[in-house]
PLY file of the C-alpha trace (Angstrom):
ply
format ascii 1.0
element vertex 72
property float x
property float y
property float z
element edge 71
property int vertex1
property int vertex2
end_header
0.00 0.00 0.00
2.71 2.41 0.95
4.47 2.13 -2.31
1.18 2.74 -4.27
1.16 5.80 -2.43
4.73 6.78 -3.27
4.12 6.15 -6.62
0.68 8.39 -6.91
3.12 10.83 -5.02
5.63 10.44 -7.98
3.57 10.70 -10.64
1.75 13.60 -9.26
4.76 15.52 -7.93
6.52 14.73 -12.26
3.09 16.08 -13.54
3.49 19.31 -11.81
7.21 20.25 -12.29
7.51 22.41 -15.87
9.54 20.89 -17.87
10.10 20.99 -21.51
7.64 20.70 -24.03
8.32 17.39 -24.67
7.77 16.35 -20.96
9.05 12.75 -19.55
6.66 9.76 -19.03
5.65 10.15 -15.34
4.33 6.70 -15.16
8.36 5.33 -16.02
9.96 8.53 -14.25
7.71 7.23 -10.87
9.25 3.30 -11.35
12.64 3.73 -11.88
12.46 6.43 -8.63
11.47 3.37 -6.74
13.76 1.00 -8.71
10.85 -1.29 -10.20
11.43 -1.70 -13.57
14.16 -0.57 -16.29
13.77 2.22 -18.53
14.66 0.93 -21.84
13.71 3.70 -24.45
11.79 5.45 -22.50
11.01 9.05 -22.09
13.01 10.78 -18.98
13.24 14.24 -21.14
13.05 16.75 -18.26
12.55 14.53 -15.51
14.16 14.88 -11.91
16.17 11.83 -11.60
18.59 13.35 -8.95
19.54 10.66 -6.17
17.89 7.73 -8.41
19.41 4.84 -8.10
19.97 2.77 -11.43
22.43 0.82 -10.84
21.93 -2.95 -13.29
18.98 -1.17 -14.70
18.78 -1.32 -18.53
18.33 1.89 -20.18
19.28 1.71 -23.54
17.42 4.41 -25.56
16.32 6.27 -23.38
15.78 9.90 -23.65
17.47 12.20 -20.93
17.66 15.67 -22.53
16.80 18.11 -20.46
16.77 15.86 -17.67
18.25 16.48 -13.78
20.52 13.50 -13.23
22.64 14.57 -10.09
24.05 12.40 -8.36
22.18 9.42 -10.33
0 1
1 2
2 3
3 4
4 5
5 6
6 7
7 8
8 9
9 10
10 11
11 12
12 13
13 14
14 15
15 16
16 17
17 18
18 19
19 20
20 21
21 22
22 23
23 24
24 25
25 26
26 27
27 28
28 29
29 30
30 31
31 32
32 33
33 34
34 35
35 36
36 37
37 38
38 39
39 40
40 41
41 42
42 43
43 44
44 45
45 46
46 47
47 48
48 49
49 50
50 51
51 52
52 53
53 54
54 55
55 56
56 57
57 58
58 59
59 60
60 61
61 62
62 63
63 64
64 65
65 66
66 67
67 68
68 69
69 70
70 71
């Protein structure tokens, strides 16, 4: 339960933030905050990735223009 909340937190929180106007896909920018799934070709243009942990996540095509990846 907690971690559907985190996630609706995510996902609302990625909505919000302006971003460019191709904006990232919240739904993927919300899983790979909590390490669920990789992000192969997805769409992290924009997104605030700082902190995330990918470590032996695949992500292979994906787009990170724009995108705040401190300390990632």
């Amino acid at each position: 339960m907690r971690n559907l909340i985190l996630l609706a937190a995510y996902t609302a929180i990625a909505t919000l933030r302006p971003g460019p106007a191709q904006a990232a896909d919240t739904a993927a920018v919300a899983r790979i905050h909590h390490g669920i799934v990789d992000g192969v070709a997805c769409d992290f243009s924009g997104a605030n990735l700082m902190n995330t942990c990918v470590k032996e996540h695949d992500l292979h095509d994906a787009n990170f223009d724009g995108a705040d990846a401190t300390l990632m």
